[in-house]
C-alpha positions as CSV (number, residue, x, y, z in Angstrom):
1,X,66.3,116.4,100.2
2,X,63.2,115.3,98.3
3,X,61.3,113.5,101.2
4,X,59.0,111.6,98.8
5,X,61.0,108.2,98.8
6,X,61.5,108.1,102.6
7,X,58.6,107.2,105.7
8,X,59.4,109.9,107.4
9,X,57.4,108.5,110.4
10,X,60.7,106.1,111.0
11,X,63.2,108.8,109.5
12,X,62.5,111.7,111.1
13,X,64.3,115.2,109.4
14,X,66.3,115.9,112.6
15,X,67.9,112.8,111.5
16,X,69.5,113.9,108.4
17,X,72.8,115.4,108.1
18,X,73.2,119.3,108.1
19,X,75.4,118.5,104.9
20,X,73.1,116.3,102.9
21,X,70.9,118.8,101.0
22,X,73.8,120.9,99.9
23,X,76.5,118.1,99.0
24,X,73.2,116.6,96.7
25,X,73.0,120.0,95.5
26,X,76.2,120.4,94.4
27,X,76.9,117.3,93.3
28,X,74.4,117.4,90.8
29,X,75.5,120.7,89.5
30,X,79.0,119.8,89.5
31,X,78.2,116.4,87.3
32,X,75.5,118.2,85.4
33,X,78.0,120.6,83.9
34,X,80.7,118.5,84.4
35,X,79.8,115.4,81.9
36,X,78.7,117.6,78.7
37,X,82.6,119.0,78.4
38,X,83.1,114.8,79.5
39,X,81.7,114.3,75.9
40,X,83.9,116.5,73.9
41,X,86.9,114.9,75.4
42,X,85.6,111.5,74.4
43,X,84.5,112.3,71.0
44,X,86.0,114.8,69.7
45,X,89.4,113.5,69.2
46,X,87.9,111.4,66.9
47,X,86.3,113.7,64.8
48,X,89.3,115.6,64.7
49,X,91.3,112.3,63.5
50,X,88.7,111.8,60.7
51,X,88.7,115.2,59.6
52,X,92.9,115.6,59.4
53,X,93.0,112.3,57.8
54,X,90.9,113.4,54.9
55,X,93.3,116.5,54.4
56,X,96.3,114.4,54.8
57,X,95.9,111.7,53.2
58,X,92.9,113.0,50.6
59,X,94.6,116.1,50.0
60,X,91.1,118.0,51.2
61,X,92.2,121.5,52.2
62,X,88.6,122.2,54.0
63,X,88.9,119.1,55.9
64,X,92.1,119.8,57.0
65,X,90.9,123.2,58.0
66,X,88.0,121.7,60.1
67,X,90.9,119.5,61.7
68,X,92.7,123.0,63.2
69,X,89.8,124.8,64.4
70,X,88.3,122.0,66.1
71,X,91.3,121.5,67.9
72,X,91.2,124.9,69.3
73,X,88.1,124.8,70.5
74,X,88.9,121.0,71.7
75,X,91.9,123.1,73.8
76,X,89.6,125.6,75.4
77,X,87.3,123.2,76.2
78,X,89.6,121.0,77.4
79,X,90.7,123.7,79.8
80,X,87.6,124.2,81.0
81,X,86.9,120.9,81.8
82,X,90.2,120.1,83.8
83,X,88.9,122.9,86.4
84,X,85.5,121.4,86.9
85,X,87.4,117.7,86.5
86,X,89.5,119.0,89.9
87,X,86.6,120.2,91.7
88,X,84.8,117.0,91.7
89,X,88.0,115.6,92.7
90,X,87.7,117.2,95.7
91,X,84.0,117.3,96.2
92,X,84.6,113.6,96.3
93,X,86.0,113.5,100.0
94,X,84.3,116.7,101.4
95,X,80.9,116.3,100.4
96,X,80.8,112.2,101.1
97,X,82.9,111.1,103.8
98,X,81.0,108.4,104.7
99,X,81.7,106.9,101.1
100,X,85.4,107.9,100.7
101,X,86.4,106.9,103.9
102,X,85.4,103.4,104.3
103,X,85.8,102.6,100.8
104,X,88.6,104.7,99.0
105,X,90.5,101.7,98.5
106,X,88.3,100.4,96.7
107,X,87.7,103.4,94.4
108,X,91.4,104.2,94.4
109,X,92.9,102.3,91.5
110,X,90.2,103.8,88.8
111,X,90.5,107.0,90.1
112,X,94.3,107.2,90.0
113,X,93.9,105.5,85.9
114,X,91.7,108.1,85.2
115,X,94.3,110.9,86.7
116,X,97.1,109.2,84.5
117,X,94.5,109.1,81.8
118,X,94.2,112.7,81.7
119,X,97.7,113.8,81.8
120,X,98.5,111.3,78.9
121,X,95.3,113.6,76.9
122,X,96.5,116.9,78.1
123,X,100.2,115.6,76.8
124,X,99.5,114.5,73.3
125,X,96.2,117.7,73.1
126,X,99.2,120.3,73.7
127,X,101.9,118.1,71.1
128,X,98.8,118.4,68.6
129,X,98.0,122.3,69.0
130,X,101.3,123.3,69.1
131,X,102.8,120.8,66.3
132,X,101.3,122.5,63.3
133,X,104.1,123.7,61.2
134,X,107.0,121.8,63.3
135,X,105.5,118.1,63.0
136,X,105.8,116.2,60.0
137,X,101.9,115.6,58.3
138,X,102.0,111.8,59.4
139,X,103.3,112.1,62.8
140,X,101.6,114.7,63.8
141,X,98.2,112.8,63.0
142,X,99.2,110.5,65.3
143,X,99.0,112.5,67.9
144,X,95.6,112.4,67.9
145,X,95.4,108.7,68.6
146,X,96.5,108.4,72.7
147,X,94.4,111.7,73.1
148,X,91.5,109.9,71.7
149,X,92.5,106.7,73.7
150,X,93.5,108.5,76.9
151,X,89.9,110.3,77.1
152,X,88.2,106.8,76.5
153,X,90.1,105.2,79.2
154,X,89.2,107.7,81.6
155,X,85.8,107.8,80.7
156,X,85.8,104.1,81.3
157,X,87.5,104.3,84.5
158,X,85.1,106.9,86.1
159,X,82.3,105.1,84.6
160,X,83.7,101.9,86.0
161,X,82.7,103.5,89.8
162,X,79.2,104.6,88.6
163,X,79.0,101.0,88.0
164,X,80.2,99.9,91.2
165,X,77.8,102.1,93.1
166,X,74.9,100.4,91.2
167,X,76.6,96.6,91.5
168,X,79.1,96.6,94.6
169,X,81.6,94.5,94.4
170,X,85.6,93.9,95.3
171,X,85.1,93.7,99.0
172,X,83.3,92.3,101.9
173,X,82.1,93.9,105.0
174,X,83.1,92.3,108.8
175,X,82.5,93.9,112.3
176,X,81.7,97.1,110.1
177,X,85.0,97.7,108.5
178,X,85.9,97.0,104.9
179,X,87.6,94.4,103.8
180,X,89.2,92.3,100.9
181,X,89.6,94.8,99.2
182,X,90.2,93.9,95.1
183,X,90.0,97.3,93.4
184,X,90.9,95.5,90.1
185,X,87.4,94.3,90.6
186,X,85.9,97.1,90.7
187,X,87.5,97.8,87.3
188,X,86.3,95.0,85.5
189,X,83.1,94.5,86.7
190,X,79.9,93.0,84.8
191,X,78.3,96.2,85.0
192,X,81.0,98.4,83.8
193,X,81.5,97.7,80.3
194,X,77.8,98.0,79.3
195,X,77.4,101.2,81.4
196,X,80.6,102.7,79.9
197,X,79.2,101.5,76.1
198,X,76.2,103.6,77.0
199,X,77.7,106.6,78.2
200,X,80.0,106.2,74.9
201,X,77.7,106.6,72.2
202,X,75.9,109.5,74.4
203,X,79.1,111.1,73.8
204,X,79.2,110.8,70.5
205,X,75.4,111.8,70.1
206,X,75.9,114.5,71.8
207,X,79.3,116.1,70.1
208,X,78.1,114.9,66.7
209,X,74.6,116.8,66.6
210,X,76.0,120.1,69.0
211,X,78.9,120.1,66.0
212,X,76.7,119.6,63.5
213,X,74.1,122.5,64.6
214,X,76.7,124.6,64.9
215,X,77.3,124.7,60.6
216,X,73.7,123.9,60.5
217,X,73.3,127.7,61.8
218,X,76.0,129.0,59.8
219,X,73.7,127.9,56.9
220,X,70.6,129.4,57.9
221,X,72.3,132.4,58.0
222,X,73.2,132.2,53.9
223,X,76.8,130.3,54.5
224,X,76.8,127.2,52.3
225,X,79.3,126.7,51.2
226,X,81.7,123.7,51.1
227,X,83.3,124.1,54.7
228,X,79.8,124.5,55.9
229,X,78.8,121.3,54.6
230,X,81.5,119.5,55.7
231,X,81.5,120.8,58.9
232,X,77.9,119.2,59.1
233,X,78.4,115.6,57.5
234,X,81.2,114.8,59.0
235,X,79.9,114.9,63.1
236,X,76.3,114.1,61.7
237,X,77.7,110.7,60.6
238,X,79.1,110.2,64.3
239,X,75.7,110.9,65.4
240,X,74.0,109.2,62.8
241,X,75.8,105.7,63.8
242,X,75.3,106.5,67.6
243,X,72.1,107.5,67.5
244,X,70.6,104.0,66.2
245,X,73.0,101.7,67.9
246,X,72.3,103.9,71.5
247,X,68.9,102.1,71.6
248,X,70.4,98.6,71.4
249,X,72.7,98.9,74.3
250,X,70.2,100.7,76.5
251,X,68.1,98.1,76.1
252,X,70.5,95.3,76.8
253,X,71.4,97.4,80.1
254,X,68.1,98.2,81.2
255,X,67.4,94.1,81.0
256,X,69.7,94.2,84.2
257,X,68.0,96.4,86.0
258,X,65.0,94.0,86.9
259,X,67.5,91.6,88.9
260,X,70.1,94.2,90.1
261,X,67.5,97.8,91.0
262,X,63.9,96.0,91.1
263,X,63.4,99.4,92.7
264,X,64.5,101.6,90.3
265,X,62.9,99.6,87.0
266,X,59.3,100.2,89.0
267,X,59.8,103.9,88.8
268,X,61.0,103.8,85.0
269,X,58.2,101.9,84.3
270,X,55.6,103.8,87.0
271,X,54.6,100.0,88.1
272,X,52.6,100.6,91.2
273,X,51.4,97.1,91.0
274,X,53.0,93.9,89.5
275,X,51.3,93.1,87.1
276,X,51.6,90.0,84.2
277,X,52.0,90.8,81.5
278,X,53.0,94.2,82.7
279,X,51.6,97.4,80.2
280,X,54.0,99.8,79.0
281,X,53.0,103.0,80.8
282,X,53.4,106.3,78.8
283,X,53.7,109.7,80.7
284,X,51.8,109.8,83.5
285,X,52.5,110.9,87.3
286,X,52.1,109.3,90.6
287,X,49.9,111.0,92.6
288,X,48.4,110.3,96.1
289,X,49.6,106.7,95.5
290,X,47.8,106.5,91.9
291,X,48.9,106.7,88.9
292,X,47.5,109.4,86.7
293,X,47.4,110.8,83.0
294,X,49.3,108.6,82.0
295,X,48.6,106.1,78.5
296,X,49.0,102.5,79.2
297,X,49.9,100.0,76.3
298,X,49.1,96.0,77.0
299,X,51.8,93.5,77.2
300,X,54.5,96.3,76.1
301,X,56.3,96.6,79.2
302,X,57.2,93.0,79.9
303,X,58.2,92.4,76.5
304,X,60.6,95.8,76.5
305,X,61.8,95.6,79.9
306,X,61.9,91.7,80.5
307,X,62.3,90.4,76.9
308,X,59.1,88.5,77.9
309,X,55.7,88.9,76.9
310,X,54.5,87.4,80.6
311,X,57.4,88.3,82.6
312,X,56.2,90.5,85.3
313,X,58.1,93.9,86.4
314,X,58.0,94.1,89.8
315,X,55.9,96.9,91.2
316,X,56.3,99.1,93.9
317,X,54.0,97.5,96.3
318,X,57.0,95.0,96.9
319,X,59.5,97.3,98.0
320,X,59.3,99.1,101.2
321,X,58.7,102.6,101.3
322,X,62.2,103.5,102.6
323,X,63.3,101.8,100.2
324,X,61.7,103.4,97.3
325,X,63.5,106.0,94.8
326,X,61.4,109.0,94.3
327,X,59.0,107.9,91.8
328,X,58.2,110.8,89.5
329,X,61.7,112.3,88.7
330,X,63.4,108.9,87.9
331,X,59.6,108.2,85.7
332,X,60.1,111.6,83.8
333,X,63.5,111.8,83.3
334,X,63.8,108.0,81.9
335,X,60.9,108.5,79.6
336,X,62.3,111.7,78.6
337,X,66.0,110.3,77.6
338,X,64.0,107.4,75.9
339,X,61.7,109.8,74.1
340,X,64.1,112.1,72.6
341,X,66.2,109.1,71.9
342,X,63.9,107.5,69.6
343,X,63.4,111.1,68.0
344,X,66.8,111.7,66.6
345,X,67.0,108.4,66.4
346,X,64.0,108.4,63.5
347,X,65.3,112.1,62.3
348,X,68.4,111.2,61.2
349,X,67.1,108.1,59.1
350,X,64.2,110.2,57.5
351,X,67.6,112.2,56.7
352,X,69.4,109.8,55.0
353,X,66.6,108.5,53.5
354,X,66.1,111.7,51.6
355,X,69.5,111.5,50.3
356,X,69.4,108.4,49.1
357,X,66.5,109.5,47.1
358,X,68.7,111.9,45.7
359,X,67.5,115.2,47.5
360,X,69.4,117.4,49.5
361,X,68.1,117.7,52.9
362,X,70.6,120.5,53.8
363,X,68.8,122.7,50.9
364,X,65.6,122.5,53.3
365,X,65.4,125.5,56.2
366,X,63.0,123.4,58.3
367,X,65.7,120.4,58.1
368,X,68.5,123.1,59.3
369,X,66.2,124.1,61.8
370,X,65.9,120.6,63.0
371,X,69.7,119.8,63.1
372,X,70.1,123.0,65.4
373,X,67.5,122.0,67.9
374,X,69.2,118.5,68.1
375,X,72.5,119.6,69.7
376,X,70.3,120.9,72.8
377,X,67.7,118.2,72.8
378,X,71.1,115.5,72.8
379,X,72.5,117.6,75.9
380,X,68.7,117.2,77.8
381,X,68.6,113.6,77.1
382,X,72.4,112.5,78.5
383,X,71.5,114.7,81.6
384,X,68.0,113.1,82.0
385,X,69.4,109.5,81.4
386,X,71.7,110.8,84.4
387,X,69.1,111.8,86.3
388,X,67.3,108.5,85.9
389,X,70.5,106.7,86.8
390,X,71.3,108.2,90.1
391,X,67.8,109.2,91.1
392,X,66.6,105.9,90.3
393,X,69.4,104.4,93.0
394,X,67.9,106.2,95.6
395,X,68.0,106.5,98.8
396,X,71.8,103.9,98.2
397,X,74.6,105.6,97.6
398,X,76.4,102.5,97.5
399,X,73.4,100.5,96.5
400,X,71.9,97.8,99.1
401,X,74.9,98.5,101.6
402,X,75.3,102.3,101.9
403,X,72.6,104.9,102.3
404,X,73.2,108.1,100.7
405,X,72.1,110.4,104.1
406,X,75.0,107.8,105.9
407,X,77.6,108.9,103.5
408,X,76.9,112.9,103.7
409,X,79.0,114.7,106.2
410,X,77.3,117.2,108.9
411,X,78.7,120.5,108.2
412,X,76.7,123.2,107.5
413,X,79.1,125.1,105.7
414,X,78.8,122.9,102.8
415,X,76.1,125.5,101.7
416,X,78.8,128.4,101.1
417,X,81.2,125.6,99.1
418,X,78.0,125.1,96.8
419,X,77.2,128.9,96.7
420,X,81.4,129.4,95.4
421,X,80.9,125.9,92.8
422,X,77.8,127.9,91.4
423,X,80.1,130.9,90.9
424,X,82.6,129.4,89.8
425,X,80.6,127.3,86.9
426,X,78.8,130.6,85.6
427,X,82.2,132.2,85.4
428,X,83.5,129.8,83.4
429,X,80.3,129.2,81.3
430,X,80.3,132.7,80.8
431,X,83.9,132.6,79.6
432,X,83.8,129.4,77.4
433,X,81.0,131.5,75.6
434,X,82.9,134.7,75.0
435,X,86.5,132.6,73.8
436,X,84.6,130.4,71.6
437,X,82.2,133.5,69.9
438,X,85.4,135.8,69.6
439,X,87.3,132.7,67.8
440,X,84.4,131.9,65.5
441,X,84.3,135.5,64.5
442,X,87.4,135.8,63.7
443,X,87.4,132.8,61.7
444,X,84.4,134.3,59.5
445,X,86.7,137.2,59.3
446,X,89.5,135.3,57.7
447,X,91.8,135.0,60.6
448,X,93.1,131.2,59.5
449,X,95.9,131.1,62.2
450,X,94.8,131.9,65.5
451,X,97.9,133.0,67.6
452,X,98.6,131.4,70.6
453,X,98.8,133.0,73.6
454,X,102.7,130.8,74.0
455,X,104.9,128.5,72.4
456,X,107.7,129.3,68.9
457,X,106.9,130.6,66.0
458,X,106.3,128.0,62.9
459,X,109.1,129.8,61.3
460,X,111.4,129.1,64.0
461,X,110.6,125.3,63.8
462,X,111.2,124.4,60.0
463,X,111.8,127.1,58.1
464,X,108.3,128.2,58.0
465,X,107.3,125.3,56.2
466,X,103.7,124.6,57.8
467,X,102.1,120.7,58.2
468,X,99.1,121.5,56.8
469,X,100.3,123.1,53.3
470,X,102.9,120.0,53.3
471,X,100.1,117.7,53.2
């Protein structure tokens, strides 16, 4: 447990619970890994409906070919991401009674949606995978529609308690227990649908330039040619698009944050003092109470954070020490998200720029080069805008009514449950990797037609007469 946001002259360490340090431990592994294979069930079914549309209804063989292999490697890591999906399930309840207990009414109903939500995706994933060959070309597109639904439902609905943890609502409190209970609220809250628009786009930021570096490696290495190219434009357009909206709508959210986490805007901003008009505070650390290297620009920081250019943000002085999240990993981590942002953000304009004056960008090594190191660099910005987000909440778990050492249980043991998660991950990281390079060799080896591991032949359904060669 990082001490630096709590007195410890009134919180003493004997205080904390044996389970705290490990269940934050895991936790943050479990979500870290957890939300980057979140992504590809958000945005990849749509990428996959673009691309089969183009060969169905365009008659474009490549892009029909993109369509199948992205499936398969939507179904492994699909797969992958049910078994991490179940063990947060369950880290839910052991790692934080004190929050699952009291309030698991409240959380039920988006929880259970987002359980229904992913059976509907795993339903209509499997119809899609297997119906090649026994689906007619139309209807089986279609399949791709509640998969791409069902993962932005669920999405929404887990987002939906993220939200709640930062705004609580749909209950009151009364001689300690929990009552008036209105999960629906919880659902619908005035937090959730701009949290759940910026976690959204991430998604898309982050499938569209990982997809895109992908072919943008295969082209480095001499393969240019049409699948290649496709295989680029078509998630780099998805990125392209989320990429310059994302801004907007973190904005618009972070205008929130200076009525709703006063607390947590002082750390994003590193405002030690309130200042008007508050300076926009590049880099920089907090050290022995001062602020140091960092690069202060005048007026900039009321007029992002407060749409104002005297509006004050509140500094840190204000809020009492206990109170305080720990400064320098919620600074770093927004700054970090909001500097890489704005980086692909400009990259993929000076891109399309150079298109539109008629060049080809894709002909350029260092431009490849870029588009491979902007998969990674979109991975390191959704987990630092994480960071910042649940960080920044400190010390609430459930913010201004529950404290996150209150919600952590006392067992010990929780060490060896975070020692088997760790395992566990790496096995399956490890696994993902070797499924995914054997099936993109085989691909370059001319292996069109995977076999499946179950299920009919085509032949059996149709007479052999395949979707894709209907189309």
């Amino acid at each position: 447990m990082d001490p630096t946001w709590l007195d410890l002259a009134q919180v003493p360490w004997a205080a904390e619970p044996a389970g705290l340090l490990p269940a934050r431990q895991q936790m943050a592994l479990s979500l870290g890994w957890h939300i980057i294979l979140a992504c590809f069930g958000v945005a990849f079914p749509a990428m996959i409906l673009v691309a089969h549309w183009r060969g169905v209804y365009r008659g474009d063989e490549v892009a029909l070919g993109l369509a199948r292999r992205w499936a398969k490697v939507s179904g492994v890591l699909f797969a992958i991401g049910a078994v991490s999906g179940t063990v947060l399930s369950f880290e839910m309840g052991l790692l934080w009674p004190g929050l699952m207990g009291p309030f698991g009414d409240v959380l039920g109903l988006p929880f259970a949606f987002e359980g229904l939500s992913f059976f509907v995706e795993a339903i209509f994933l499997g119809l899609y995978l297997y119906g090649w060959g026994r689906i007619p070309p139309k209807r089986h597109l279609l399949m791709l529609v509640p998969m791409a639904l069902a993962g932005v439902v669920g999405t929404y609905c887990v987002i939906s308690v993220n939200a709640w943890m930062n705004m609580p609502v749909g209950f009151a409190i009364e001689g300690g227990e929990v009552v008036d209970v209105d999960p629906w609220a919880v659902l619908f809250s005035s937090g959730a649908l701009l949290q759940f628009a910026h976690m959204w786009v991430a998604a898309y930021m982050v499938v569209g330039f990982v997809v895109a570096g992908v072919y943008a490696a295969g082209m480095l290495r001499g393969r240019r040619d049409r699948h290649h190219r496709l295989g680029f434009t078509l998630p780099f357009v998805f990125a392209t698009v989320a990429a310059l909206v994302q801004p907007l709508i973190g904005h618009v959210l972070g205008l929130r944050i200076a009525d709703t986490q006063p607390a947590k805007l002082a750390a994003f901003e590193l405002a030690t003092e309130t200042e008007s008009p508050s300076p926009l505070r590049l880099g920089g650390l907090l050290v022995d109470g001062e602020v140091r290297w960092a690069l202060d620009i005048p007026r900039l920081g009321s007029i992002i954070a407060r749409n104002s250019f005297t509006e004050p943000v509140q500094g840190l002085e204000t809020i009492p020490p206990a109170d305080r999240p720990p400064v320098n990993v919620t600074h770093v981590a927004f700054q970090t998200m909001v500097g890489i942002g704005t980086l692909l953000a400009v990259a993929v304009l000076v891109y399309w720029f150079a298109r539109w004056r008629g060049r080809d960008p894709l002909a350029n090594r260092w431009t490849l080069r870029a588009a491979v190191a902007a998969g990674p660099l979109a991975v390191v910005a959704l987990e630092a805008g994480w960071i910042a987000t649940e960080v920044g909440r400190q010390p609430w778990v459930v913010y201004g009514v529950l404290r996150t050492e209150d919600a952590a249980g006392d067992n010990p043991q929780v060490w060896i449950l975070l020692a088997a998660t760790a395992t566990l991950y790496a096995l399956l990281t490890v696994g993902a990797v070797v499924v995914l390079r054997s099936m993109a060799r085989r691909w370059r080896a001319g292996e069109q037609d995977l076999p499946s591991p179950y299920g009919p032949e085509a032949a059996a359904a149709g007479g052999g007469r395949r979707a894709d060669d209907a189309s």
